[in-house]
BASEVEX-582996 format. One record per residue: residue in three letters; x, y, z of N, C-alpha, C in turn. Coordinates in pm, whole numbers, plus 50000, padded with zeros to 5 digits. Atoms other than C-alpha are relative to their C-alpha. Layout:
# BASEVEX-582996
ALAXYZXYZXYZ...
***
This chain:
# BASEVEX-582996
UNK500454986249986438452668184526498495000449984UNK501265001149925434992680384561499345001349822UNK500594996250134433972692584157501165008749959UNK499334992150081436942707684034501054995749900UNK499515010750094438772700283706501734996050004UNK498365005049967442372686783675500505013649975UNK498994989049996443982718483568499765007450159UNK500224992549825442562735983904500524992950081UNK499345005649900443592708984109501475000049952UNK498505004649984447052704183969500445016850047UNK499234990249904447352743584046499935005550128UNK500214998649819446442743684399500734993250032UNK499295009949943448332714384441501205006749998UNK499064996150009451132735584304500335012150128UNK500004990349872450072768384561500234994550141UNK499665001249897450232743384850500904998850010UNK498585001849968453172730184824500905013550037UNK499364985449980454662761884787499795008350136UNK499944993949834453452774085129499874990750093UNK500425005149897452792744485316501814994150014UNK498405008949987456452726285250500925011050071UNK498994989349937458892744185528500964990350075UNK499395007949904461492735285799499134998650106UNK500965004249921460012720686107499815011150109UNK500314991149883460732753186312499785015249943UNK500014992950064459762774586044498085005950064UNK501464998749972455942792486109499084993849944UNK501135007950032452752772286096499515007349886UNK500414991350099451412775585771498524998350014UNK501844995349953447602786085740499614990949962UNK500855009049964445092768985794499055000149872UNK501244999650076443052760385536498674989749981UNK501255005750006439412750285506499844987949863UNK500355000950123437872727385238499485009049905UNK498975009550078438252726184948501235004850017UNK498434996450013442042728484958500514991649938UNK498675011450108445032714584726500054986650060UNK500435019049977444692675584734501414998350033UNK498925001049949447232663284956500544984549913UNK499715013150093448752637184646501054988550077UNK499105011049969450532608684749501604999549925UNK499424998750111453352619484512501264995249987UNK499025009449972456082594384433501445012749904UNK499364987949989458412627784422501494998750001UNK498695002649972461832613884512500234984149984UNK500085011649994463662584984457500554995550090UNK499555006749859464892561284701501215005650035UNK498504996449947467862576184921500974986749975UNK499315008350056470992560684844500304988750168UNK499855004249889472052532985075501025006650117UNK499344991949886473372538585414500174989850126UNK500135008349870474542520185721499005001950109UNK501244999749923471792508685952500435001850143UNK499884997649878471902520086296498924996950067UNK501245000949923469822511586567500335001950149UNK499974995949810468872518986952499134988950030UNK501235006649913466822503387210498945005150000UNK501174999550018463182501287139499715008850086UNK500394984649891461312533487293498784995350026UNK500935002749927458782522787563499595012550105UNK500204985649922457162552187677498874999750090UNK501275005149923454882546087995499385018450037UNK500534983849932452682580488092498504994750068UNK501305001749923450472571288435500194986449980UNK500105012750023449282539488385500084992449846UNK500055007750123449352534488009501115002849953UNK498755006650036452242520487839499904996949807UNK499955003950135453382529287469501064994149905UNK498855002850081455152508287263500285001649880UNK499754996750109457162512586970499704986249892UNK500275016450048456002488586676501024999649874UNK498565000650149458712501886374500904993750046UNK499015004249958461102483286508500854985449885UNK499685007450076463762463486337499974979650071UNK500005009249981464332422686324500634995250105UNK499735003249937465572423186621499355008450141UNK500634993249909463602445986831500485010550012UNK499464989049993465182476886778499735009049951UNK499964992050080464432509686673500835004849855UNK498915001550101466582518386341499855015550013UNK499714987849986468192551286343499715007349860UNK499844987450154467532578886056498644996249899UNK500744997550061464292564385937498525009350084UNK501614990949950460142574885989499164989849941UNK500715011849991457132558685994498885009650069UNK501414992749989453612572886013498574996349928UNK501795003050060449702572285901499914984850023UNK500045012450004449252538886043498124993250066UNK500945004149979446422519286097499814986550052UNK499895012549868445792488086356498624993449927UNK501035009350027443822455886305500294990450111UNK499405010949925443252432786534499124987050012UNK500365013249977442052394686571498854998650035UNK501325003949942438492390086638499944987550105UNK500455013749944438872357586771501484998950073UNK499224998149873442122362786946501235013050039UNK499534983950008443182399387060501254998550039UNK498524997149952446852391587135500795000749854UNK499855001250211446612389986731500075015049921UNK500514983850039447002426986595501465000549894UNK499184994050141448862442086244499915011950030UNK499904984450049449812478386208500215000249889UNK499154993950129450612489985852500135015949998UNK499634985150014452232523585756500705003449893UNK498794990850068454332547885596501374996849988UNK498655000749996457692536285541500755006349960UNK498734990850090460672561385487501054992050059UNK498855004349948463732544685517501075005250027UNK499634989249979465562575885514499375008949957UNK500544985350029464092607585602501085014749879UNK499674992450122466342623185315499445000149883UNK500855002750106463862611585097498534997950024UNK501285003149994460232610085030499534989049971UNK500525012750066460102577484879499824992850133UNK500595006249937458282553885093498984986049964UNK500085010550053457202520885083498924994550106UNK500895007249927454392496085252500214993250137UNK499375008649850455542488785636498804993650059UNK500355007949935453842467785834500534993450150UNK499275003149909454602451486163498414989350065UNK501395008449981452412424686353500584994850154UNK499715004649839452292411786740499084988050027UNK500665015049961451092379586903500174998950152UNK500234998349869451132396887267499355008849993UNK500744987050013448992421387225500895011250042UNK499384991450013450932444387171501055008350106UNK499154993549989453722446487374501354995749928UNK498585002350129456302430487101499295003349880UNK500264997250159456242440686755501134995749942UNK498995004350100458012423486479499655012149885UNK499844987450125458932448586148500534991049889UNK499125009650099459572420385880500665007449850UNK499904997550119459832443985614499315005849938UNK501144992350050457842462385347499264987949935UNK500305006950102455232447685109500774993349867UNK499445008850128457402446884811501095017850017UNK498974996049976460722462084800500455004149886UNK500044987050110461592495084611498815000449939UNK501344994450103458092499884505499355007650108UNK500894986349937456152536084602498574995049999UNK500925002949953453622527384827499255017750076UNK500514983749922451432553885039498404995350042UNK501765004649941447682554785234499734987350025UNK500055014449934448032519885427498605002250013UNK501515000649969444412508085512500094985350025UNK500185014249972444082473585695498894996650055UNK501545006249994440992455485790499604984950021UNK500255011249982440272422585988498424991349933UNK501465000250029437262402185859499764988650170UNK500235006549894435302378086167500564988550025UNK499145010049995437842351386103501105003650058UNK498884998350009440872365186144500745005049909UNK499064990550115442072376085839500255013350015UNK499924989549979443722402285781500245008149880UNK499814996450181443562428185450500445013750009UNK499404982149998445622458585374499945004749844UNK500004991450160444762482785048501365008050026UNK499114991250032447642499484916500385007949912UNK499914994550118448122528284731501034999749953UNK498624996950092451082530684401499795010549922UNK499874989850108452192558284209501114999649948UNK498855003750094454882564683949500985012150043UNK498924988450042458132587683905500554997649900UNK500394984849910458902614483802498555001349935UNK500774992850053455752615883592498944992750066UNK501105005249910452862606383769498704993649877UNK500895014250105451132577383541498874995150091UNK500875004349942448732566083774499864996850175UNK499664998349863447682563584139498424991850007UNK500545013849982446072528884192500314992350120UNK499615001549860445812506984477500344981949945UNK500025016849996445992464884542499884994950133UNK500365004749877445242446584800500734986050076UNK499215008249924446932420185032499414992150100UNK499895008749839446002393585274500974990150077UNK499375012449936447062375285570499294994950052UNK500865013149928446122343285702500674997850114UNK499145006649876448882340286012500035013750057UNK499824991349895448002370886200500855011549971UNK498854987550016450272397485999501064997649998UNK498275002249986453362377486009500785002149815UNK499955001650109452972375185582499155005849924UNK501304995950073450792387485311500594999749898UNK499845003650115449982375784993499155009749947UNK500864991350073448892400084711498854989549956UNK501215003750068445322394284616499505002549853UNK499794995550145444932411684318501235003749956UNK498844994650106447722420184045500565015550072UNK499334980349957449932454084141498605006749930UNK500934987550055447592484284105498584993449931UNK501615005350008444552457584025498645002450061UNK501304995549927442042469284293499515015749942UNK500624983750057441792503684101499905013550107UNK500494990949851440492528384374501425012949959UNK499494985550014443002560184405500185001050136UNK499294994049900444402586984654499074996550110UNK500595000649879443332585185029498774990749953UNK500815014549956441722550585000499054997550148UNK500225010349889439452535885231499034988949967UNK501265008550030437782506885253499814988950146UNK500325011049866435752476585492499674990649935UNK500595013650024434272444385499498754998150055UNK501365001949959430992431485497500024986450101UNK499775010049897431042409285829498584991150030UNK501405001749975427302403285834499414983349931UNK500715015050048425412368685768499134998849876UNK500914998150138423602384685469500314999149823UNK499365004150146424412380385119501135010949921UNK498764997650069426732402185056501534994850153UNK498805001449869429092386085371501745001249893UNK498395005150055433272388085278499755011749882UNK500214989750141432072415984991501305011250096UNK499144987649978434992444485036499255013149865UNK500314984250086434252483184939501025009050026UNK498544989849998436322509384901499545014149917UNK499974987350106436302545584771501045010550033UNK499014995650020438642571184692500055013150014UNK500414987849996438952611484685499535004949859UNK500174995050203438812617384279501224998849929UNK498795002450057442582611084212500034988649987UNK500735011650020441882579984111500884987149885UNK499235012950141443012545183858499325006149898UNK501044999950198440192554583590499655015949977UNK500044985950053440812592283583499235011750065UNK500994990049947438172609583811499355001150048UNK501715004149962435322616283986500304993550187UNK500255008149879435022601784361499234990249960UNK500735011250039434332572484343500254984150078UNK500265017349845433232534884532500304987349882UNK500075013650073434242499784403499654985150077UNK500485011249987433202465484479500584986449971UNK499265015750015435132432384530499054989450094UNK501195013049925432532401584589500784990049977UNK499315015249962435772374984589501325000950070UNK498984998949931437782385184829500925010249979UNK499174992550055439362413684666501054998249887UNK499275005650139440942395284389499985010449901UNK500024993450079439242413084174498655014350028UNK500504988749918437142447384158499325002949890UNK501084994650158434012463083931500545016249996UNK500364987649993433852491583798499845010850115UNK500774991249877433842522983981499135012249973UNK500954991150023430972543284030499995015650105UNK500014980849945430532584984125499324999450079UNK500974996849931429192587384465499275013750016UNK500704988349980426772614184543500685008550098UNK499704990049960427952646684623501675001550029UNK498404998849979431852636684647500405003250133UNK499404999449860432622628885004501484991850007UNK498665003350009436392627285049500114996750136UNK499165004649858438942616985358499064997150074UNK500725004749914436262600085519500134980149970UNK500245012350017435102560785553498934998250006UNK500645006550036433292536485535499414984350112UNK500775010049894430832508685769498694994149910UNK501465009350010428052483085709498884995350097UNK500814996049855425052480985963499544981349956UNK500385014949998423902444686040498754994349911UNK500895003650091421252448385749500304998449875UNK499304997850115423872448885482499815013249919UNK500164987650053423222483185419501905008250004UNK498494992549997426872502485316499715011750012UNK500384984549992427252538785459501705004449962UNK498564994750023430232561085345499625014350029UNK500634984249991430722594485481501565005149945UNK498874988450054433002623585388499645013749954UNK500574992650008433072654885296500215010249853UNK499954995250145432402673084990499955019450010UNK500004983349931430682711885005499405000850113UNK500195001549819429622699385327499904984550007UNK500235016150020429472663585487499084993449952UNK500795009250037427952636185423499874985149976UNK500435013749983426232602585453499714998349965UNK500925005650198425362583085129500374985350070UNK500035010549938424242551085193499574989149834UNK500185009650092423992516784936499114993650040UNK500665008149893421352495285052500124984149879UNK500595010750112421792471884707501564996149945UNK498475000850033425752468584742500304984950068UNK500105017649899425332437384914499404991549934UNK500435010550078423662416784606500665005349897UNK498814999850079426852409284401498705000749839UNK501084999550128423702404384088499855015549955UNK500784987450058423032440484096501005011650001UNK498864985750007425232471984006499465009150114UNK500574994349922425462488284290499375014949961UNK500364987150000423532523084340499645008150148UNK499674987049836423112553884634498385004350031UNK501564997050047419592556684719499955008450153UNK500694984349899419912584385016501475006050024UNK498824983949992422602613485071499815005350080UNK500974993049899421902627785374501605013850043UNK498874988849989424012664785445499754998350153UNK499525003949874425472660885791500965011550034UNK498704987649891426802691886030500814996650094UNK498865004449895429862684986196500485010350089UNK499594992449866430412719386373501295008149916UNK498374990350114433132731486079500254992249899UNK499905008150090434992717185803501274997350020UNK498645005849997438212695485753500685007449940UNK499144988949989441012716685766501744988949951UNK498495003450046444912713085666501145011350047UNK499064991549935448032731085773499955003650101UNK500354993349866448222750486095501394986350049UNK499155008849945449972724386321500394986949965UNK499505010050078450412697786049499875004849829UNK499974993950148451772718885758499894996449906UNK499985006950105451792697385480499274988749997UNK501125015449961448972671485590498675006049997UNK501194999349908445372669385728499895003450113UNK499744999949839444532679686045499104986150059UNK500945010449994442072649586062498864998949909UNK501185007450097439492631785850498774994850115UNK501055002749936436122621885908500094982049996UNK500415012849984435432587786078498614994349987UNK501075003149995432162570186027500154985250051UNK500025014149980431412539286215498504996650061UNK501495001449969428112518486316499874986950107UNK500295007549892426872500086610499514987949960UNK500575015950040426482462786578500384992750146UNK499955005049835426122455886951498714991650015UNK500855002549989422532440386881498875001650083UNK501424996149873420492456087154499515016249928UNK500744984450066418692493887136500555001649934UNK499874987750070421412513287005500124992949858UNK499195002050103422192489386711499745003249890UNK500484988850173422572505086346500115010950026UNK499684985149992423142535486515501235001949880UNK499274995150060425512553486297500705006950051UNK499614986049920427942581086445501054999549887UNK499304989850065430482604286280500735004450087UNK499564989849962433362623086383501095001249972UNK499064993550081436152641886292500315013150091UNK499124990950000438652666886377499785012749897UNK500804989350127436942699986233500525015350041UNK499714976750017437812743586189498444999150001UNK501454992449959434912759686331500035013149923UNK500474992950068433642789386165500935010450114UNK499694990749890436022819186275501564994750078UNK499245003549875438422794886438501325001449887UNK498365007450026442772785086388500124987150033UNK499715017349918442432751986586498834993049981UNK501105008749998440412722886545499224993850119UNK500675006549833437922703986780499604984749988UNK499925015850037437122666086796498465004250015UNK501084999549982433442668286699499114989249948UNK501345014850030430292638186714499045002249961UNK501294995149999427342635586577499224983449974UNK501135015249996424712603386558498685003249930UNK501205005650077421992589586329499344987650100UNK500505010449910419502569286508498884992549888UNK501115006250095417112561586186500554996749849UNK499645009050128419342547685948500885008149901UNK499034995850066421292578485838498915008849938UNK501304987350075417692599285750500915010950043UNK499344986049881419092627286052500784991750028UNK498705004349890421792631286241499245013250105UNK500134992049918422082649286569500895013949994UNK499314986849994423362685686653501884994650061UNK498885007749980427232677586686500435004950125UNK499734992149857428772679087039501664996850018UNK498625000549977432172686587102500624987450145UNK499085008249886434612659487265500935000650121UNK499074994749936437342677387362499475008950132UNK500754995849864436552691187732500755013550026UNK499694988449944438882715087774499835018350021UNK500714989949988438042750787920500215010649904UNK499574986050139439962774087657500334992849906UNK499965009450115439702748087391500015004749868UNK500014988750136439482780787121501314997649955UNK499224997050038442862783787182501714989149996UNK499325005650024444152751287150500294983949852UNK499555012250120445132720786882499204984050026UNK500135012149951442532687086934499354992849851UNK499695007450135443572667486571500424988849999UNK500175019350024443522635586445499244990350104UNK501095008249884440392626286589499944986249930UNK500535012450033439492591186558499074994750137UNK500885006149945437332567586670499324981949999UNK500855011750087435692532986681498884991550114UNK500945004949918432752512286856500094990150034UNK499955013949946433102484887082498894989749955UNK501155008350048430932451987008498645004750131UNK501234997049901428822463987359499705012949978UNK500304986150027428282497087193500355008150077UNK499084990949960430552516987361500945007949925UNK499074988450105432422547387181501474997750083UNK498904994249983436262550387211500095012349883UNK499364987450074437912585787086501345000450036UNK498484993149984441732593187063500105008949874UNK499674988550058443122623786968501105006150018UNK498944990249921446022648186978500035012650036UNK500504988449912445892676887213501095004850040UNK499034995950008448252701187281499605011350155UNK500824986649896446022720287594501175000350093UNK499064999049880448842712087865501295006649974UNK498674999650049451982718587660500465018849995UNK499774985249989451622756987611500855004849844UNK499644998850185453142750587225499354988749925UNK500935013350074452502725686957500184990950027UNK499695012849963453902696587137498864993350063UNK501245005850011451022673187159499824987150107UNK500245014849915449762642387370499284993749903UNK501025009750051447412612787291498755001750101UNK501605001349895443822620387455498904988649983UNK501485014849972441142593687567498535006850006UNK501374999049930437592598287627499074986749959UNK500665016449996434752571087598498695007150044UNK501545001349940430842569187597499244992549994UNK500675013949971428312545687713498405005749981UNK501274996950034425282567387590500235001249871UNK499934997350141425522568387195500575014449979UNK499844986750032427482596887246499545016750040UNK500634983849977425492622887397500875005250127UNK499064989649875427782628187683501394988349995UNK498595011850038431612615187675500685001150136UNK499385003349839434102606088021501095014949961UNK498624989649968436652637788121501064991649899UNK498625002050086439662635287857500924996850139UNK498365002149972443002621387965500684999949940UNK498874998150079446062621887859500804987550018UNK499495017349990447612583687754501205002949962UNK498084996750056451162597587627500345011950077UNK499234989049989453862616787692499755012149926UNK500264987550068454032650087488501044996849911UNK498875006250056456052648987181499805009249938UNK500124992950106456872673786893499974999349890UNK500405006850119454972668486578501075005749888UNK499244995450128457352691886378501604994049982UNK498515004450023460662670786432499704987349881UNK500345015850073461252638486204499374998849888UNK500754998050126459992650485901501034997449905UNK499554995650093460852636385600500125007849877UNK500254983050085460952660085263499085001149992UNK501345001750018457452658385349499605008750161UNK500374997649848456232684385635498524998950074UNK501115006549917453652662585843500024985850029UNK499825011249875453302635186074498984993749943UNK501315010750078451012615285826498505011949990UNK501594992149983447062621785803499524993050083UNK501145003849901445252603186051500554988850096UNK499805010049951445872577786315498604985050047UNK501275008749978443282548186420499874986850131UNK500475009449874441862526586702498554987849968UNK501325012150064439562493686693500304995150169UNK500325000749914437752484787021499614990049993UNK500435009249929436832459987240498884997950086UNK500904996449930434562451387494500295006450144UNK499024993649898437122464887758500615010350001UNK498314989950004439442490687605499794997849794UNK499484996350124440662501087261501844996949960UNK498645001450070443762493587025500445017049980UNK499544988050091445512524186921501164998149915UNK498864997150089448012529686656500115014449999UNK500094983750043449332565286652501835003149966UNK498394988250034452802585886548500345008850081UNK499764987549846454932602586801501264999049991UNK498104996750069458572618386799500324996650108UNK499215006749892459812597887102501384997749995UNK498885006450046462932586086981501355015649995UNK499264985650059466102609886973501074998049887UNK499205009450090468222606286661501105011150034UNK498254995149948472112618686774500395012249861UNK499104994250099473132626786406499135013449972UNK500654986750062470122652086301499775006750072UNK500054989649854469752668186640498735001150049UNK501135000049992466172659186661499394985850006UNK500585016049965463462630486743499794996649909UNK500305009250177462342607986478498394998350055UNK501355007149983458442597986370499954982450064UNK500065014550048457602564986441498754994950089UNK501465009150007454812539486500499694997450169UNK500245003049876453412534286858498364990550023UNK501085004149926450852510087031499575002450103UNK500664994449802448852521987400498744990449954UNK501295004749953445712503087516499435011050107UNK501374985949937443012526887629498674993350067UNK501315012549916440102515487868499845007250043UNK500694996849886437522530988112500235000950121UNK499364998249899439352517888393501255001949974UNK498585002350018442562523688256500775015150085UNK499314983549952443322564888389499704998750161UNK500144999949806442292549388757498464995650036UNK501555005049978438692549788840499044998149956UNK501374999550136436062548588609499195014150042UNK500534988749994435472582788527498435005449970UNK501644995750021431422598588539500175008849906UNK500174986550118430632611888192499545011450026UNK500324983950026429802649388169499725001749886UNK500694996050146427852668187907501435008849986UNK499314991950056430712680187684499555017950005UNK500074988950075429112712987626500445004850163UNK499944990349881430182719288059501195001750019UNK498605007449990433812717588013500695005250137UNK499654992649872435672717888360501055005549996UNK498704986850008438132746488464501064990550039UNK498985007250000440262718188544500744993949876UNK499585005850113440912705088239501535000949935UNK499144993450081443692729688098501374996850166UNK498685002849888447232720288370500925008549956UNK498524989150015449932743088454501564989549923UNK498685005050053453172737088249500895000350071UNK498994994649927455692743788500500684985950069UNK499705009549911456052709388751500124990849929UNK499445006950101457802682088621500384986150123UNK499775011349911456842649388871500354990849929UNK499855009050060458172619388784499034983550025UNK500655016049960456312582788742501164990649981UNK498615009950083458512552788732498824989250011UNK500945015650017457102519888600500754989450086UNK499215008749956458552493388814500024983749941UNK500025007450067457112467888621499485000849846UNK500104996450135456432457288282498334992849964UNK501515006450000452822444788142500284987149936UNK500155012050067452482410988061499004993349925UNK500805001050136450512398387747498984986150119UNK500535006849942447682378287867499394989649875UNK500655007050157445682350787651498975002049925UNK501754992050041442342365687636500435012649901UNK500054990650124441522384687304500105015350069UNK500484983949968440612416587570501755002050047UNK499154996549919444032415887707500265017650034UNK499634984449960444432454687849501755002950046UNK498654995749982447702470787880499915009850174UNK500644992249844445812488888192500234990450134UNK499965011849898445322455788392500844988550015UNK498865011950016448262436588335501125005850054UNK499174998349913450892455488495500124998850102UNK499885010249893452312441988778500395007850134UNK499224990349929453462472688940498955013050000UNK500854984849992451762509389015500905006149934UNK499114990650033452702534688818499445014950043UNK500704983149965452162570689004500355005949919UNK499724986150054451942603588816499315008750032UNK500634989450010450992637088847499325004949883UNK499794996250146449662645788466500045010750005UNK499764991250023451032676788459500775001849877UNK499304998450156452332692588102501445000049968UNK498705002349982455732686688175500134984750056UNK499635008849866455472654988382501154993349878UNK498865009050039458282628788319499414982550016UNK500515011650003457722590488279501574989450033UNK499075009050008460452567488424499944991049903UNK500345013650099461282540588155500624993150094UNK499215012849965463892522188369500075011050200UNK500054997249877465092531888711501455014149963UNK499144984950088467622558388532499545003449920UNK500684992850090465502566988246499155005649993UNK501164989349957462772593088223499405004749828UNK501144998250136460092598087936499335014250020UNK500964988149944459332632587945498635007449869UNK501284999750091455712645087828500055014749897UNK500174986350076457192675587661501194997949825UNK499935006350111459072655987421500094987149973UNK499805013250016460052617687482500434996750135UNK499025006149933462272598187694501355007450049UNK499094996249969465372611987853500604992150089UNK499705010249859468162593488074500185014150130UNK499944989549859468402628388276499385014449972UNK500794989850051466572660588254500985012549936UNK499054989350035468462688688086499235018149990UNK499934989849987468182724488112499225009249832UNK501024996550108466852729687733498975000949997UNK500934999749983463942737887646499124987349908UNK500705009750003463322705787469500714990050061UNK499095011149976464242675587592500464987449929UNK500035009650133466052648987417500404986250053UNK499725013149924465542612787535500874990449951UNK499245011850023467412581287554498694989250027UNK500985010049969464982549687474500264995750137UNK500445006549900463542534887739500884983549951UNK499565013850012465172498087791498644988150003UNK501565006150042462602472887694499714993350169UNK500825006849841460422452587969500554986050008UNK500045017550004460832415988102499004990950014UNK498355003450024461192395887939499895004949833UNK499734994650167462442407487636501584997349936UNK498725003150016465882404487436500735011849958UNK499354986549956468182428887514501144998049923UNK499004996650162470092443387195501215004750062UNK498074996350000474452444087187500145014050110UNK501094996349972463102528686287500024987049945UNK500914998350155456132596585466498835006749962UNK501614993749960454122627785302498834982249993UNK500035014349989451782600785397499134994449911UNK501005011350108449852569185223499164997250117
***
């Protein structure tokens, strides 16, 4: 929280719940600005009792040319019926991109809130996913956070908390050395310290603090309080002290610029960029020697079309492309404008180290963009300094059923490519477990071609509850990936095309499937073997098979039905594959 004391927060925490917790077709609850009730990680329920495991065929949902796969999947490639799976976050291989980890949210039944450390890891770039399991089994996990360093490794923070009385809310940390197939704890349970909505990076740089991990927290915390940053100079084993950053910037992150300088942004009574420049000589306690207040265009918001969540957090990431732009800094986040109900995906850039930033310019293109939903912005920077953005957007759908949007810029941001739309449409309010929201944030890590994504989407239909399920998805996103290489436009001209009639409902069929290539860039764009036509209209449909149909207004279907939602049958996986007989979030 931003300065307020525990009794205040524990009774806000108590007022949200109370209006934000509903059924999924109950009314959006309001929207609220910062500060608002701290969305706790709260180990609330205990594990549902056991239950026979069910499973379907993995849900491959192609929309146009990009192709999303499911990565919750069980040990055999299968979706598992009746759980969820959300707030996930992607890492992938520096040194060979067919190498990529997700971690997440694990509910193993949505009758319960308890949730545990999932994970899943691929070695085709991502069109198989293995699901080996959680971190550690029956223990309340929450706020995954993973993080490659320039080797390969791979490191996931995890937050724990207790039931029913809430003793502490501590994190620990984990690596792997085989690409995500394993991970060994690094430090002791709850040893890395740190607290609620974690984040942290790695110092990749040749300078003396290289392999140093940071991390900071919101103020719910291991040592009682305060926002606050910590410091592991051996790998994360072990962790110092943590110290009160300036001004208390929450749900944001964290980057290092190729001078070993650490920036963390977030947002407190407004954003902000506090920078370390002395966190990188393990000799010296670290300290914050600039704060810089940063306008994003509004403030981070909660409820509305993710009742019981975030609508998005602030990203901070920094250019280490080594030519002009590098050390740039940029920002952005999913923000409530002054006045507004809906959020907007808004940028802004430092070009001198995080002194200024620029006036922030909206991402989202579309023409009546007042009156629509563009949350869970993310973002991240290719090594050739190129921006990716994904987001979820709801402009075509005509309700809250949402897509995955693209855009991309090759000027530091000052002008971004026409949005597309890389998914089907899906409905965020199904698949909830006693927790109403589809996680807090989703995340992407770029290339010099295209972007990873990890995101959450109700594809799946589960028979028994009468509704889709959450669960974990991979797409590859690229420049050439929506067809031609689209000519950026200044956001602020947005075209009257943008917003598509809901009504027409063409179908694409994939005829083929993408095949994993060996190169780290492999694209999910340029590897299919087949055309896939579409119309993107807010209804369109997505063949999975040559009888199955992915429609963009909720999932997959094997035939269209007359409802007004539709309720799919997975897609049958690609060849070759092996063809079978899945949290409020962390």
């Amino acid at each position: 929280m931003k300065s307020s004391t525990t009794s205040t927060i524990s009774l806000l925490i108590c007022l949200f719940l109370l209006t934000a917790i509903g059924t999924a077709s109950a009314q959006l609850a309001p929207v609220q600005r910062m500060p608002f009730a701290e969305h706790l990680e709260k180990y609330d329920n205990p594990p549902a009792p056991p239950r026979k495991i069910e499973t379907s065929p993995r849900m491959i949902s192609p929309y146009g040319v990009f192709i999303s796969y499911q990565a919750n999947v069980d040990q055999n490639g299968n979706n598992i019926i009746g759980d969820a799976a959300n707030e996930c976050v992607i890492s992938v291989d520096p040194t060979n991109g067919n190498r990529m980890t997700i971690a997440w949210r694990q509910f193993n039944d949505v009758t319960s809130n308890f949730r545990q450390g999932g994970w899943g890891y691929s070695t085709d770039a991502g069109v198989h996913w293995t699901f080996p399991g959680v971190l550690q089994n029956g223990v309340f996990r929450s706020d995954p956070v993973t993080k490659s360093d320039e080797v390969g490794n791979f490191f996931y923070l995890s937050l724990q908390s207790t039931w029913p009385t809430q003793t502490f809310y501590c994190d620990d940390l984990w690596r792997s050395t085989n690409g995500g197939q394993s991970w060994v704890e690094q430090s002791p349970d709850r040893g890395a310290g740190g607290g609620d909505k974690e984040w942290f990076t790695i110092d990749k740089t040749n300078g003396p603090g290289h392999g140093f991990q940071y991390q900071a927290d919101d103020g719910i915390n291991c040592s009682g309080g305060g926002v606050q940053f910590q410091r592991s100079i051996n790998g994360g084993v072990t962790w110092q002290s943590p110290i009160t950053i300036p001004g208390g910037p929450v749900y944001g992150t964290l980057d290092v610029d190729t001078n070993g300088n650490l920036f963390i942004g977030g947002e407190g009574n407004t954003f902000y960029c506090v920078r370390s420049s002395n966190a990188q000589f393990g000799g010296q306690t670290p300290t914050f020697d600039r704060t810089t207040p940063v306008n994003m265009g509004g403030d981070l918001s909660s409820g509305g079309i993710n009742p019981g969540g975030l609508d998005g957090m602030l990203f901070l990431a920094i250019d280490r492309s080594g030519g002009p732009t590098n050390n740039n800094i940029y920002m952005l986040a999913s923000v409530l404008p002054s006045g507004r109900s809906t959020t907007d995906v808004m940028f802004v850039r430092s070009t001198d180290g995080g002194l200024t930033f620029s006036t922030p310019v909206r991402v989202n293109d579309d023409a009546n963009f007042q009156a629509h939903w563009h949350w869970f912005g993310t973002f991240a920077v290719a090594p050739n300094g190129r921006l990716d953005a994904v987001w979820y957007d709801n402009r075509n759908t005509g309700n809250d059923n949402s897509q995955l949007f693209y855009s991309y810029s090759t000027d530091t941001g000052l002008t971004w490519s026409p949005n597309i739309a890389v998914s089907a449409a899906f409905n965020p309010h199904e698949g909830y477990p006693n927790q109403s929201k589809i996680g807090d944030y989703i995340t992407i890590v770029s290339d010099n071609t295209g972007g990873n994504v990890a995101y959450s989407a109700t594809f799946n239909f589960n028979p028994t509850r009468g509704q889709h399920e959450e669960d974990v998805y991979y797409v590859r996103v690229s420049p050439s990936g929506g067809g031609a290489t689209p000519t950026p436009t200044v956001t602020a001209t947005p075209s009257p095309t943008a917003t598509r009639t809901p009504t027409a409902t063409p179908t694409a069929t994939a005829t083929a499937t993408r095949t994993p290539t060996p190169t780290p860039t492999a694209t999910a764009t340029s590897t299919p073997t087949a055309t896939v036509a579409a119309t993107p209209t807010a209804t369109a449909t997505a063949t999975a098979t040559a009888t199955a149909t992915a429609t963009s207004a909720a999932t997959a279907t094997a035939t269209a039905t007359s409802t007004p939602r539709v309720t799919p049958t997975p897609r049958n996986e690609p060849t070759p594959r092996i063809r079978p007989t899945p949290p409020p979030r962390p």
